[in-house]
C-alpha positions in Angstrom: 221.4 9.1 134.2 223.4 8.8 130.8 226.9 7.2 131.1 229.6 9.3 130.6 230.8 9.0 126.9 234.5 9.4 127.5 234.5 6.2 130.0 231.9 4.5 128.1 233.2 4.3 124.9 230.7 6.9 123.8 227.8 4.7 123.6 224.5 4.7 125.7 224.6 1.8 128.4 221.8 -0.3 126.7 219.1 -2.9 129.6 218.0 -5.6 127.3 215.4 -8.1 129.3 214.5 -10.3 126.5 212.6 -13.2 128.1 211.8 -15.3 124.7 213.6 -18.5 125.0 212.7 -19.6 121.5 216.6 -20.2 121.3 219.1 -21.7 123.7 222.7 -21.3 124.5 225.5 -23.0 122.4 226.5 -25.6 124.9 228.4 -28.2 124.0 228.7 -30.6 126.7 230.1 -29.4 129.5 228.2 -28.6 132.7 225.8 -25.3 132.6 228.2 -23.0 136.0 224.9 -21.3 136.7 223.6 -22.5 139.9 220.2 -21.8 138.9 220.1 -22.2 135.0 219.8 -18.9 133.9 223.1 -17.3 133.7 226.1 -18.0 131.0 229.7 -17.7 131.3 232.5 -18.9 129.2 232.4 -22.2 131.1 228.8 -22.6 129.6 230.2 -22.9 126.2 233.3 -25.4 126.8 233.2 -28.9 125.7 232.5 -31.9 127.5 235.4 -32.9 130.1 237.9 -35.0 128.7 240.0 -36.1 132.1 242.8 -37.4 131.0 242.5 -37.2 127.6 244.0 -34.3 124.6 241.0 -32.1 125.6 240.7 -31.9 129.3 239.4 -28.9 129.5 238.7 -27.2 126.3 236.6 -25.3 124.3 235.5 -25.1 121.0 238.1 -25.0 118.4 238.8 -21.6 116.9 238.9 -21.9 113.1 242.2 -21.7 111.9 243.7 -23.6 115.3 245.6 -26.7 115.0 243.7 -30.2 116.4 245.0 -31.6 119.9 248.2 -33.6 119.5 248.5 -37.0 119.5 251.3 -37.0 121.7 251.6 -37.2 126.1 253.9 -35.8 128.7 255.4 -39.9 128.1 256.6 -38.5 124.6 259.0 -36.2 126.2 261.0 -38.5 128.6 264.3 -38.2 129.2 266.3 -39.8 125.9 267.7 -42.4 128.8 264.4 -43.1 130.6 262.3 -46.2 129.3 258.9 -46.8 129.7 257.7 -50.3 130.5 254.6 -52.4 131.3 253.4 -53.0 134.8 250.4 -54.3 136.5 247.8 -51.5 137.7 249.1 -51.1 141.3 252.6 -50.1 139.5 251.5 -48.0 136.9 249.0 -46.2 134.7 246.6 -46.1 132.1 245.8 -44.5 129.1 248.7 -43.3 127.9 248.7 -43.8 124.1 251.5 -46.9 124.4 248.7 -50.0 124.0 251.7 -51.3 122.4 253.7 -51.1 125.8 251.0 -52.6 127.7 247.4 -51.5 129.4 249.8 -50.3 132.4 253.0 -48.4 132.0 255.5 -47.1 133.9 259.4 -45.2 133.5 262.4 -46.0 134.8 265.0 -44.0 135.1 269.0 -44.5 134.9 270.2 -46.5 137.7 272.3 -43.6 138.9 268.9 -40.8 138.6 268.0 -38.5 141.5 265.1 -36.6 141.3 265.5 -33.0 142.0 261.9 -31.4 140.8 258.3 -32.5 141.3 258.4 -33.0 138.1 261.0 -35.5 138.2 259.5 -37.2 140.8 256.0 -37.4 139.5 257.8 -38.8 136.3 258.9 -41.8 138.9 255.1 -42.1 140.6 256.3 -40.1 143.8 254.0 -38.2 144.9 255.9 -34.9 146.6 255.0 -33.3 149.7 254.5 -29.6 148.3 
């Protein structure tokens, strides 16, 4: 049964079961999503994970695209919030202020009351919802 050209585009559907694996797929790090091996997705082609880091969870850069930035979500503090050094129970790592210290924290104004989540993950409280 041919498909119908006006929903198809106008081309034939084409089968193609091409079982030479003298090549293999572009991955570039990151886990293969098939659960057996065989199948692709986008995921198959994404890079390595990154936790934490500029490229979390990216794929290979499109030409023309800018790099990741150097910057963090501690660049964009309130201009009255400071960021300070703190032992590893009090803060965290890896946030691109060595010259801080290894662990960081903010502090807000004295007179601060955090409304959002986001304001209160700013402060290491973790909300409810």
């Amino acid at each position: 049964m041919e498909p119908d050209p006006g929903r198809a585009g106008g081309g034939k559907a084409v089968s193609v079961n091409n079982d030479d694996r003298s090549w293999s797929l572009p991955l570039r790090g990151a886990h293969n999503p098939s659960s057996s091996a065989e199948g692709t997705n986008p995921g198959s082609f994404a890079n390595a994970p990154d936790i934490g880091g500029p490229l979390a969870f990216s794929s290979p850069d499109t030409p023309g695209m800018p790099g990741p930035s150097s910057k963090t979500a501690w660049d964009f503090l309130p201009a009255d919030w400071r960021i300070v050094a703190t032992d590893q129970e009090g803060g965290c790592a890896g946030h691109n202020h060595p010259e801080i210290g290894e662990h960081i924290r903010c502090v807000a104004p004295d007179d601060f009351e955090a409304v959002t989540q986001l304001e209160s993950a700013r402060l290491g409280v973790v909300t409810p919802k």
